[in-house]
C-alpha positions as a Python dict, from the first residue, in 0.01 Angstrom:
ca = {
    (1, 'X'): (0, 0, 0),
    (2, 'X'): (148, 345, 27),
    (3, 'X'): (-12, 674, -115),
    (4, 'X'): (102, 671, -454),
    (5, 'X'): (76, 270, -470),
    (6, 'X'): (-325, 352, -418),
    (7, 'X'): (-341, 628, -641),
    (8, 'X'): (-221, 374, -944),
    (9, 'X'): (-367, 96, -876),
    (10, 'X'): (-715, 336, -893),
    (11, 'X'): (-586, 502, -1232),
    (12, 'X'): (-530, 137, -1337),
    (13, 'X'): (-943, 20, -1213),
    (14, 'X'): (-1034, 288, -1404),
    (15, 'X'): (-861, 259, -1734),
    (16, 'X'): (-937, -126, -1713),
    (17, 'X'): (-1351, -3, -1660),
    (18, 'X'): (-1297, 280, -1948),
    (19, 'X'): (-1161, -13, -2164),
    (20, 'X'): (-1456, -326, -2054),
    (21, 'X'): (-1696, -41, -2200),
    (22, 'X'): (-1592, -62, -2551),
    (23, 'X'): (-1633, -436, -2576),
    (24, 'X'): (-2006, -510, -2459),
    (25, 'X'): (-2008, -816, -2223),
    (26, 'X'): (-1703, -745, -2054),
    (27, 'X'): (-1829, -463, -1763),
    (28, 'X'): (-1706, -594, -1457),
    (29, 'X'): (-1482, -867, -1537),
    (30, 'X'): (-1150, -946, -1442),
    (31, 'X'): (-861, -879, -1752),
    (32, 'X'): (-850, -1172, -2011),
    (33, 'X'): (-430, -1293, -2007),
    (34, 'X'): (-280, -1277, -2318),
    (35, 'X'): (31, -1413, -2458),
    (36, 'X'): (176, -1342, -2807),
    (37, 'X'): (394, -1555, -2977),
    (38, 'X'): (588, -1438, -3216),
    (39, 'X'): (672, -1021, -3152),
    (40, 'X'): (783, -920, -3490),
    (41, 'X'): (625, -629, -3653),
    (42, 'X'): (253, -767, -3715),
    (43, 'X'): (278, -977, -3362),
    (44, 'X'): (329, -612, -3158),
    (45, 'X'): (43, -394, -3411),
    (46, 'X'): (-234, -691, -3337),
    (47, 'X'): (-121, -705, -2980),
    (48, 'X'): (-119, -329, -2960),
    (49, 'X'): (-499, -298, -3130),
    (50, 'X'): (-584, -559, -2879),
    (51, 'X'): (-479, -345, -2571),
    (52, 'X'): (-655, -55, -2700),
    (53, 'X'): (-992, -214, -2699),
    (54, 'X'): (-1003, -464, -2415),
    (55, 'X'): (-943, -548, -2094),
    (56, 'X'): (-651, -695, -2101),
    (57, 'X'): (-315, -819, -1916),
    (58, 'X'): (-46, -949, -2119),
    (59, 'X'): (140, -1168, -1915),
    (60, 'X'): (375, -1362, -2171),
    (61, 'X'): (574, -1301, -2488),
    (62, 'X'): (788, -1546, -2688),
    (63, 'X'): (1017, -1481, -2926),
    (64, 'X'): (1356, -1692, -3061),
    (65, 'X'): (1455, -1332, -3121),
    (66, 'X'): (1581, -1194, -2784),
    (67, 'X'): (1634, -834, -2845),
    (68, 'X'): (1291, -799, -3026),
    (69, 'X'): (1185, -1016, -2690),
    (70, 'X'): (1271, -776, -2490),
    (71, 'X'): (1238, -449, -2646),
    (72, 'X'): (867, -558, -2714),
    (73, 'X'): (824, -656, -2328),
    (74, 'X'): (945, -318, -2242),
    (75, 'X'): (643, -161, -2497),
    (76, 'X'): (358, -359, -2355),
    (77, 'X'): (479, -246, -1990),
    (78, 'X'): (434, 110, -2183),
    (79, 'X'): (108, 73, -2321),
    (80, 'X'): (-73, -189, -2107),
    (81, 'X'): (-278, -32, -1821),
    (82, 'X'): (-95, -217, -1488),
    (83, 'X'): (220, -85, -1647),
    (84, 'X'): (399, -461, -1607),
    (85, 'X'): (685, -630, -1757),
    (86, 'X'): (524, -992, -1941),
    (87, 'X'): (715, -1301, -1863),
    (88, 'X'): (927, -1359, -2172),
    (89, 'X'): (1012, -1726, -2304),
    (90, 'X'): (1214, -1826, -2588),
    (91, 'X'): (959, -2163, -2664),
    (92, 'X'): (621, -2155, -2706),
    (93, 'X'): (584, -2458, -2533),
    (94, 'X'): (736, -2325, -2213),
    (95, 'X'): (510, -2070, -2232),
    (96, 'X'): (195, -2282, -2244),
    (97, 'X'): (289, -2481, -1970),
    (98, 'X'): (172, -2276, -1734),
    (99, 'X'): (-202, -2300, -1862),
    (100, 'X'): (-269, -1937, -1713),
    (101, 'X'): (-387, -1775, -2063),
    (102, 'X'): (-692, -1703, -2232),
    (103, 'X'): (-610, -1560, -2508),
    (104, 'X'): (-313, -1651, -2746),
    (105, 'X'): (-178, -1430, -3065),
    (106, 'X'): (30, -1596, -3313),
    (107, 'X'): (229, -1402, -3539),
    (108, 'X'): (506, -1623, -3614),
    (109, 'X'): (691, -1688, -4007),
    (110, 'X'): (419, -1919, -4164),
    (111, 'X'): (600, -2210, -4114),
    (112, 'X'): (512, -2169, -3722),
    (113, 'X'): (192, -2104, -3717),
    (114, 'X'): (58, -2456, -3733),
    (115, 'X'): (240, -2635, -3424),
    (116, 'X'): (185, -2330, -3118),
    (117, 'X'): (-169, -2293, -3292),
    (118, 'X'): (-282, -2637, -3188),
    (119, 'X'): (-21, -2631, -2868),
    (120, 'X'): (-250, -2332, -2731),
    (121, 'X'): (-622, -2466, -2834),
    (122, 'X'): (-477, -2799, -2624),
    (123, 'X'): (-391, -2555, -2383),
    (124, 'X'): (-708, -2424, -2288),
    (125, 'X'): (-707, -2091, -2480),
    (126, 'X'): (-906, -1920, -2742),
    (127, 'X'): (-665, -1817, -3001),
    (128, 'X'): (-564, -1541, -3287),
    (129, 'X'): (-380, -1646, -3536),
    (130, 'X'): (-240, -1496, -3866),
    (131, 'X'): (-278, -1581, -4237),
    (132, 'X'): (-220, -1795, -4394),
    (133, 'X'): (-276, -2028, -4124),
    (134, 'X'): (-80, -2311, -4256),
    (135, 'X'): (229, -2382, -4516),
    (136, 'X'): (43, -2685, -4616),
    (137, 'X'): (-291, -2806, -4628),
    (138, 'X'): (-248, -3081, -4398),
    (139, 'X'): (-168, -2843, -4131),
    (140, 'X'): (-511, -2653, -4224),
    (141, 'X'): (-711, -2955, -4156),
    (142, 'X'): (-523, -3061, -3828),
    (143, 'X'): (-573, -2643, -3726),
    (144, 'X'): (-895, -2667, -3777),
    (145, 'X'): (-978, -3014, -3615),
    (146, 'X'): (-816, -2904, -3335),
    (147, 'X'): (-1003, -2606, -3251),
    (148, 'X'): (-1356, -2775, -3300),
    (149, 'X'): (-1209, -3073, -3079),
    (150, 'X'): (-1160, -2867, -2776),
    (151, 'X'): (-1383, -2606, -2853),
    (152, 'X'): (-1186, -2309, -2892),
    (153, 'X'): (-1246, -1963, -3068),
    (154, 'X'): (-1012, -1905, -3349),
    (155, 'X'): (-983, -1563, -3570),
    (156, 'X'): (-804, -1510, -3829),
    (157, 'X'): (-586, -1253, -3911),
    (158, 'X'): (-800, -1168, -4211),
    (159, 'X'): (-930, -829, -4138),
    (160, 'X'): (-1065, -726, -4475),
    (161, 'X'): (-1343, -884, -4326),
    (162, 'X'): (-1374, -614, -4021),
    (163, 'X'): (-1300, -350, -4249),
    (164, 'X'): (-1530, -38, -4228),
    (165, 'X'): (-1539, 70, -4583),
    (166, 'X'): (-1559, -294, -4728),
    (167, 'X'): (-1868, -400, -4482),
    (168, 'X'): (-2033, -74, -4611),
    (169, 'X'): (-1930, -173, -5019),
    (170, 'X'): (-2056, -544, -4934),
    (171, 'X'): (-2401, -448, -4796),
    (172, 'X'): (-2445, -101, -4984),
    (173, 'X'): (-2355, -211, -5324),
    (174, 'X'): (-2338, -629, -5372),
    (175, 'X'): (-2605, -700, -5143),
    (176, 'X'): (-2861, -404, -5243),
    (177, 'X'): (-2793, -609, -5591),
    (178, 'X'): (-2637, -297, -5781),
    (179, 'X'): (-2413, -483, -5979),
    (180, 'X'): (-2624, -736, -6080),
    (181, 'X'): (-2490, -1087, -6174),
    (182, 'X'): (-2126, -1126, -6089),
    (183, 'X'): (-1949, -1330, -6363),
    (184, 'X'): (-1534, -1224, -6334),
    (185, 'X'): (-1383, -1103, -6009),
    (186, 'X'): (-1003, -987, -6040),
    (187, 'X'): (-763, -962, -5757),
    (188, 'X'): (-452, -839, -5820),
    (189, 'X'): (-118, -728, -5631),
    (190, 'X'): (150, -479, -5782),
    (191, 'X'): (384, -401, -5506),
    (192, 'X'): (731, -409, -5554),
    (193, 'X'): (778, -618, -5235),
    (194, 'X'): (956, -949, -5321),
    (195, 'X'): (1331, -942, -5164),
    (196, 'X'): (1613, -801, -5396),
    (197, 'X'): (1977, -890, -5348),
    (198, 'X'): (2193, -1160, -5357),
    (199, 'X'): (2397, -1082, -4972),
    (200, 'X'): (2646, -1382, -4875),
    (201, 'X'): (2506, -1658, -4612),
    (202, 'X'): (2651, -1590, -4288),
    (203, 'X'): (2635, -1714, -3923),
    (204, 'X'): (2348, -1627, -3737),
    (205, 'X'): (2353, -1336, -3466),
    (206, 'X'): (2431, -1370, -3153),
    (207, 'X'): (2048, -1280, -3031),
    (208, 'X'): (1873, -1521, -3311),
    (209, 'X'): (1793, -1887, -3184),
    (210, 'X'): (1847, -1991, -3566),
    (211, 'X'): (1744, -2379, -3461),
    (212, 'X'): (1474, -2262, -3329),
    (213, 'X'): (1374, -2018, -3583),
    (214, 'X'): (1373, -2268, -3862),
    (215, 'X'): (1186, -2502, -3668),
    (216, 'X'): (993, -2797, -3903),
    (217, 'X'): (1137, -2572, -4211),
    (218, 'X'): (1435, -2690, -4411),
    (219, 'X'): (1703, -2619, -4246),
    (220, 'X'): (1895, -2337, -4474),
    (221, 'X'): (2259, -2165, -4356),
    (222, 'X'): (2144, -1856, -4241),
    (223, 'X'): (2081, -1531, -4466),
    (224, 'X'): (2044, -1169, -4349),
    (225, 'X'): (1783, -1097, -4614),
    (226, 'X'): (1562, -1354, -4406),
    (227, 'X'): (1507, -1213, -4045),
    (228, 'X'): (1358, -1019, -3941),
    (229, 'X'): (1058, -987, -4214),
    (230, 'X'): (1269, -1135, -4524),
    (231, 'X'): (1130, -1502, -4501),
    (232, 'X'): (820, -1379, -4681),
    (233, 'X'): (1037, -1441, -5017),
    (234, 'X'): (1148, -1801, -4921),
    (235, 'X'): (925, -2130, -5021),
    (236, 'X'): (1032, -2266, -4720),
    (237, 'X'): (929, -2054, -4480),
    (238, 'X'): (556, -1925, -4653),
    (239, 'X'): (309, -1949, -4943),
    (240, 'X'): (469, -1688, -5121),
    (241, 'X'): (285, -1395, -5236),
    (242, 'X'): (-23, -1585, -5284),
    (243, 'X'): (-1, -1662, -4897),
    (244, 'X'): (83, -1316, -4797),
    (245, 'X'): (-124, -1063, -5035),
    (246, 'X'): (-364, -1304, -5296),
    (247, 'X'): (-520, -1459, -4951),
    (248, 'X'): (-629, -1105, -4845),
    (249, 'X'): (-845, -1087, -5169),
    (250, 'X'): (-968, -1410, -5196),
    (251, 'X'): (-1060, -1412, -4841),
    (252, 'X'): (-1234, -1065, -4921),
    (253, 'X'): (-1461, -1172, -5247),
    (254, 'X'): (-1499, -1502, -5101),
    (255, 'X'): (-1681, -1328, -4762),
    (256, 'X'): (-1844, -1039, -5011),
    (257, 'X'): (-2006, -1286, -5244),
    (258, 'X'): (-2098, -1577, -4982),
    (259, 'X'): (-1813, -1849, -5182),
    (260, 'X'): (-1683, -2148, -5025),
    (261, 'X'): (-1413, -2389, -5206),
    (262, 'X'): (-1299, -2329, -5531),
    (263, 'X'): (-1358, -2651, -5758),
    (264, 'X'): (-1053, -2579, -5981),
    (265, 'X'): (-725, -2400, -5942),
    (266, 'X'): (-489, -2352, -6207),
    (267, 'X'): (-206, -2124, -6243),
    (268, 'X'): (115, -2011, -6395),
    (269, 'X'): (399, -1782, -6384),
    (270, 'X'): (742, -1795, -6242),
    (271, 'X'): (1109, -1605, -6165),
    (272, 'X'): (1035, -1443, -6527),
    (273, 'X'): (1205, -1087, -6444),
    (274, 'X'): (1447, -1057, -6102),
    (275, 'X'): (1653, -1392, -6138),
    (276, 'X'): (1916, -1254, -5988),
    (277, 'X'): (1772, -1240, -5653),
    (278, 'X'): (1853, -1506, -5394),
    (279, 'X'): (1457, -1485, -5284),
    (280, 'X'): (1329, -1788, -5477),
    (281, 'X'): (918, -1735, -5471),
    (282, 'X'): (775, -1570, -5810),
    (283, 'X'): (782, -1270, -5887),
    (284, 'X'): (523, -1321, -6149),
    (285, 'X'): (186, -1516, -6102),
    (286, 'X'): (-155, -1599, -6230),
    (287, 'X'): (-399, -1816, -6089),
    (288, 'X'): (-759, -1832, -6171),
    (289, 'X'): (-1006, -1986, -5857),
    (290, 'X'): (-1277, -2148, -6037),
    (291, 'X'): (-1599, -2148, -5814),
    (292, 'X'): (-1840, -2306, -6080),
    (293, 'X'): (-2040, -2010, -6225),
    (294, 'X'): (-1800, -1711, -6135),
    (295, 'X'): (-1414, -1736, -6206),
    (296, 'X'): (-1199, -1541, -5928),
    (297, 'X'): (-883, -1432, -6126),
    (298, 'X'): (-535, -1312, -5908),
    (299, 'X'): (-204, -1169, -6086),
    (300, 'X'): (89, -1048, -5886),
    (301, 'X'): (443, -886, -6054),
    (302, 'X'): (682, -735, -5809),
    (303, 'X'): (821, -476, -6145),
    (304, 'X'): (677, -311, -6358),
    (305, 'X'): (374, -44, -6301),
    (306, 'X'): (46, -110, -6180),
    (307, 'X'): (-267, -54, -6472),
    (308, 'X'): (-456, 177, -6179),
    (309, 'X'): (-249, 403, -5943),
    (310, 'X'): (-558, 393, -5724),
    (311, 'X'): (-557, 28, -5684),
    (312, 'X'): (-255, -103, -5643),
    (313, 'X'): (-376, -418, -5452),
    (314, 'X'): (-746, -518, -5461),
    (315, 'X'): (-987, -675, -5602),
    (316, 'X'): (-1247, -554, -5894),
    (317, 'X'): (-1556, -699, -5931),
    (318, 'X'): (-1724, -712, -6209),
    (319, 'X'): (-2119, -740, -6263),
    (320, 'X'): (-2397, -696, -6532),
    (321, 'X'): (-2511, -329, -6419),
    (322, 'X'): (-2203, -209, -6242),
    (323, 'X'): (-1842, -239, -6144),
    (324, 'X'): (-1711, -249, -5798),
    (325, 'X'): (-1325, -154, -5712),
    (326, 'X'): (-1224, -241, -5334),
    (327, 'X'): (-919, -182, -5173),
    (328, 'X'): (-752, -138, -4807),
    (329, 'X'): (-768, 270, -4923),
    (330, 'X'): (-1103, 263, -5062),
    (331, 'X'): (-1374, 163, -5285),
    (332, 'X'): (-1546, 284, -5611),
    (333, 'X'): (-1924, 144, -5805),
    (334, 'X'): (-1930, 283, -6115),
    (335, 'X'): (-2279, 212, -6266),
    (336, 'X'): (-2311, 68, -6611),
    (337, 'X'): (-2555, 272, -6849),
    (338, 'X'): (-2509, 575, -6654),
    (339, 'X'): (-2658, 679, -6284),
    (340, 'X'): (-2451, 774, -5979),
    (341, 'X'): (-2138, 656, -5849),
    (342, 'X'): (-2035, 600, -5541),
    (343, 'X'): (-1691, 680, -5367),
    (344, 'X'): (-1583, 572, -5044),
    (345, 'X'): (-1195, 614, -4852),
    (346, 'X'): (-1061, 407, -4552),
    (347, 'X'): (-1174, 523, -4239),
    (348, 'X'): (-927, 651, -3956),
    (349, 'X'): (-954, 680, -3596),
    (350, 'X'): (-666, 913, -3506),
    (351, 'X'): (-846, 1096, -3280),
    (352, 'X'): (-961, 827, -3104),
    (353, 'X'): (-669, 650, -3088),
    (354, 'X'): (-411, 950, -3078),
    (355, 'X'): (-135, 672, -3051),
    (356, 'X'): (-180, 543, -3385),
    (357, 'X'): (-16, 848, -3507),
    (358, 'X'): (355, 792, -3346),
    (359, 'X'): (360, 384, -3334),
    (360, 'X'): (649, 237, -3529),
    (361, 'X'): (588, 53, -3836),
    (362, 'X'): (181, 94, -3779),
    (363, 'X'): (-14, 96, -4116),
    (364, 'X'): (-231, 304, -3944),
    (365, 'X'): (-533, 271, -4273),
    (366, 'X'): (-505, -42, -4123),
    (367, 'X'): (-570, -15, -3772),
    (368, 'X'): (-932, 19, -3750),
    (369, 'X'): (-972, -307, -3921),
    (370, 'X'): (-764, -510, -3661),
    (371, 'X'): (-966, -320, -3434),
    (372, 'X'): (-1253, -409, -3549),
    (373, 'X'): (-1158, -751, -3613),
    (374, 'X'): (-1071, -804, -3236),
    (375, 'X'): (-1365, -659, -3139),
    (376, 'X'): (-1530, -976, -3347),
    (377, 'X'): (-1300, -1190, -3164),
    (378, 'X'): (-1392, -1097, -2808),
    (379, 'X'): (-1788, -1143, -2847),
    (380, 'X'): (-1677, -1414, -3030),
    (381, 'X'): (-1509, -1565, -2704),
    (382, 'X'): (-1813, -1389, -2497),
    (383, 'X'): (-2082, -1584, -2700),
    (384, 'X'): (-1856, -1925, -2778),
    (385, 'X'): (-2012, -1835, -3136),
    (386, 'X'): (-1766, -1846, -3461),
    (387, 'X'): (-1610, -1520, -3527),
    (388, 'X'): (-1596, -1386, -3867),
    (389, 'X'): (-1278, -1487, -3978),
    (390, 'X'): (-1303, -1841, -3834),
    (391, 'X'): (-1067, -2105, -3839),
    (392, 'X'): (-1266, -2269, -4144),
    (393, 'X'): (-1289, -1970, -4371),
    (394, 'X'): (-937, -1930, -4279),
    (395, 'X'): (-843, -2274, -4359),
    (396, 'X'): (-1046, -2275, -4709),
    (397, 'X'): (-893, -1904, -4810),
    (398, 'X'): (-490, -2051, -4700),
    (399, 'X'): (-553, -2391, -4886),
    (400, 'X'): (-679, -2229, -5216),
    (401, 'X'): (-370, -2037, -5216),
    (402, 'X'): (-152, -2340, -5109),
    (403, 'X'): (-310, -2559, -5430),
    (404, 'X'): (-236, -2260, -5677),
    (405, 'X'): (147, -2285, -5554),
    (406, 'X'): (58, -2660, -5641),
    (407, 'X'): (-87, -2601, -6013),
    (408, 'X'): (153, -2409, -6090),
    (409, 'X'): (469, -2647, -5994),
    (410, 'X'): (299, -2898, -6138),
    (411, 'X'): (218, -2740, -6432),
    (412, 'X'): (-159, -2814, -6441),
    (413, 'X'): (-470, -2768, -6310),
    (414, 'X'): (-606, -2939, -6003),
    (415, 'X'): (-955, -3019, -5952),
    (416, 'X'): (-1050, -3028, -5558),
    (417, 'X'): (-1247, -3252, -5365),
    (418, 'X'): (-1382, -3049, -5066),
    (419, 'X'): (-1564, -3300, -4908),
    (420, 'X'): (-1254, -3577, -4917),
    (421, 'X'): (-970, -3319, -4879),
    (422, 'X'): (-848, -3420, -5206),
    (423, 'X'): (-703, -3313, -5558),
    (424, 'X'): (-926, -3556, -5790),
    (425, 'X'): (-762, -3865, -5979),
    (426, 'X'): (-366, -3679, -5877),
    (427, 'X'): (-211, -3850, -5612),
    (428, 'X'): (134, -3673, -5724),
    (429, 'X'): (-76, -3345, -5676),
    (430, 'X'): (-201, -3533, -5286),
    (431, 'X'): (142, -3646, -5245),
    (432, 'X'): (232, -3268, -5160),
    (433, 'X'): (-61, -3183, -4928),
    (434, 'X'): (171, -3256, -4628),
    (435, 'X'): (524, -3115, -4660),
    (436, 'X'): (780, -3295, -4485),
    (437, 'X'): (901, -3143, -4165),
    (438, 'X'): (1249, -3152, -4042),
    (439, 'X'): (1350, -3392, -3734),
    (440, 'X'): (1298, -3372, -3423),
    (441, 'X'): (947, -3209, -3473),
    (442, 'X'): (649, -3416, -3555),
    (443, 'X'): (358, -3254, -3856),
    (444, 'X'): (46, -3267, -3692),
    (445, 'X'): (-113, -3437, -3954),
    (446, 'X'): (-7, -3746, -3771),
    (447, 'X'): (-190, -3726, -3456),
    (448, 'X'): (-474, -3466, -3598),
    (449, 'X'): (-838, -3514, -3408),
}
């Protein structure tokens, strides 16, 4: 080892020391391995968050993409402290072969999350993954089998739950009791974010492993409105916008007010507005989540204005002696019969994590929150305890959304069985709780724990 080779490598000890002090439990070990799978946009900001408060080597990348493959191996030898280059793979299962990880993050179109997810828990490794977890409820259940069979952690990429302003509304406001008794919580999304445009199919480029890509999907001729980010407003690929934004909020109220499974779901909606859009998820929904005592009401519309400019997406909750408004950006009580409200904005760590401030494509009101929620991960994986997004709340939050897509193709409303995984007296309705997947690959229903 030469002069400057010595000089690094003690830079590198003690970066890796500064970073084992953030995350208590971790002084003095050697770097977890991590490999992501899927290196998209969401794949690289959770990877990224992950770097900045562990001790961490990330040794592997996959990606059926092969210039996002690479350009996002070049980033990690960037930002991680040894400064090198991850193995890169273009299959998961390649990747897992070599049983060298500890840590897995999956950020993959829905439709893949299901498959590496159970590859990697069989592999030995604790695992991230996003939401929803699954594309069908089947897929939940084997998810979640599998992690409790070989006793892995699993997080979820729901990181309302880590989120500084909404742990302070949740024990500050709805468990001090200030707004009383709940009876109506709405959750809502107004974005304009469903895929417009009609563009011609075309081949796929040169750099996309299209086979690949589509995986267990139905196989469609390839669209440039799909990758990268696109698939979002494709049935085949996701849950729609109940999978990508409604699970956020249910998730959210569910964890704020302690709820498990919904006993009823029923929805409606449709293509009412943009039909001329090739994107064929609605762009209009309601669904209402019937817990029993307290109905949890979502509505999306990609037109049109939102009714609050300050709440664009979020959740309002609504009690005897006060209202609560919670969002990514914020929250606001507003006591009923006068007294004092209470106002509360997203927290940022720019200073902290100067970064933040020049990372591509970073929502960076949301970066504490992933922070936070891989902080929960790691003493999750310290302690062999459940994290706070586990694999179950995952899987109840995903299949609630999944059984509103249901409802509302099938035009009524389902009442579910929690304890026997089933929609009561439907078998149509059961029929469609495992999606067919396309040959040669194999849903893991079929050989679940």
């Amino acid at each position: 080892m030469d002069r400057r080779e010595f000089l690094q490598a003690g830079a590198a000890g003690l970066a890796w020391s500064a970073a084992a002090s953030r995350v208590a439990g971790f002084q003095g070990k050697k770097p977890l391995r991590v490999g992501l799978i899927g290196c998209g946009w969401y794949g690289k900001c959770d990877l990224f968050r992950l770097i900045q408060v562990a001790p961490v080597e990330v040794v592997s990348l996959c990606d059926v993409d092969k210039t996002m493959l690479s350009e996002t191996a070049q980033m990690v030898a960037a930002r991680q402290v040894s400064r090198k280059t991850p193995r890169t793979y273009g299959d998961f299962r390649e990747m897992l072969k070599e049983k060298d990880l500890d840590i897995v993050l999956i950020a993959t179109p829905d439709h893949w999350h299901a498959l590496p997810m159970i590859a990697s828990v069989e592999a030995g490794a604790d695992v991230w993954v996003q939401k929803p977890i699954s594309v069908d409820v089947a897929e939940g259940e084997a998810m979640l089998a599998a992690a409790r069979k070989h006793k892995r952690v699993v997080q979820v990429g729901t990181q309302r739950r880590s989120t500084p302003h909404l742990i302070e509304a949740r024990d500050r406001i709805i468990r001090e009791g200030k707004l009383g008794t709940v009876g109506l919580v709405e959750i809502y999304c107004y974005y304009h974010m469903r895929a417009r445009g009609n563009p011609p199919d075309m081949a796929p480029p040169a750099n996309l492993d299209y086979e690949m890509w589509t995986g267990p999907a139905p196989m469609r001729p390839y669209n440039p409105m799909v990758h990268p980010r696109g698939w979002r407003a494709f049935t085949e690929y996701g849950n729609g916008i109940l999978g990508d934004m409604c699970i956020h909020m249910l998730d959210m109220v569910r964890w704020m007010l302690g709820l498990a499974w919904p006993k009823r779901i029923g929805s409606s909606g449709g293509i009412l507005v943009d039909k001329a859009s090739k994107a064929n998820i609605p762009d209009t929904q309601t669904a209402t989540f019937d817990f029993g005592d307290l109905n949890v009401v979502w509505q999306h519309r990609t037109w049109g204005s939102e009714p609050d400019p300050k709440y664009p997406w979020g959740a309002t909750i609504y009690g005897d002696k006060g209202t609560l408004k919670a969002s990514v950006m914020g929250y606001d009580f507003i006591p009923h019969g006068g007294g004092n409200s209470v106002h509360k904005d997203v927290t940022y760590e720019l200073d902290q994590y100067p970064e933040d401030k020049t990372e591509k494509d970073l929502e960076r009101h949301v970066a504490p929150a992933i922070r936070g929620h891989m902080k929960d991960f790691l003493a999750a994986i310290e302690s062999r305890g459940k994290p706070v997004a586990d694999i179950g709340e995952g899987h109840i939050s995903t299949a609630s959304c999944i059984l509103a897509n249901m409802a509302l193709g099938l035009g009524r409303t389902l009442t579910w069985d929690a304890a026997q995984s089933r929609v009561v007296s439907d078998e149509e309705a059961n029929g469609l709780l495992r999606r067919p997947y396309r040959d040669p690959w194999v849903h893991p229903s079929r050989s679940r724990a």
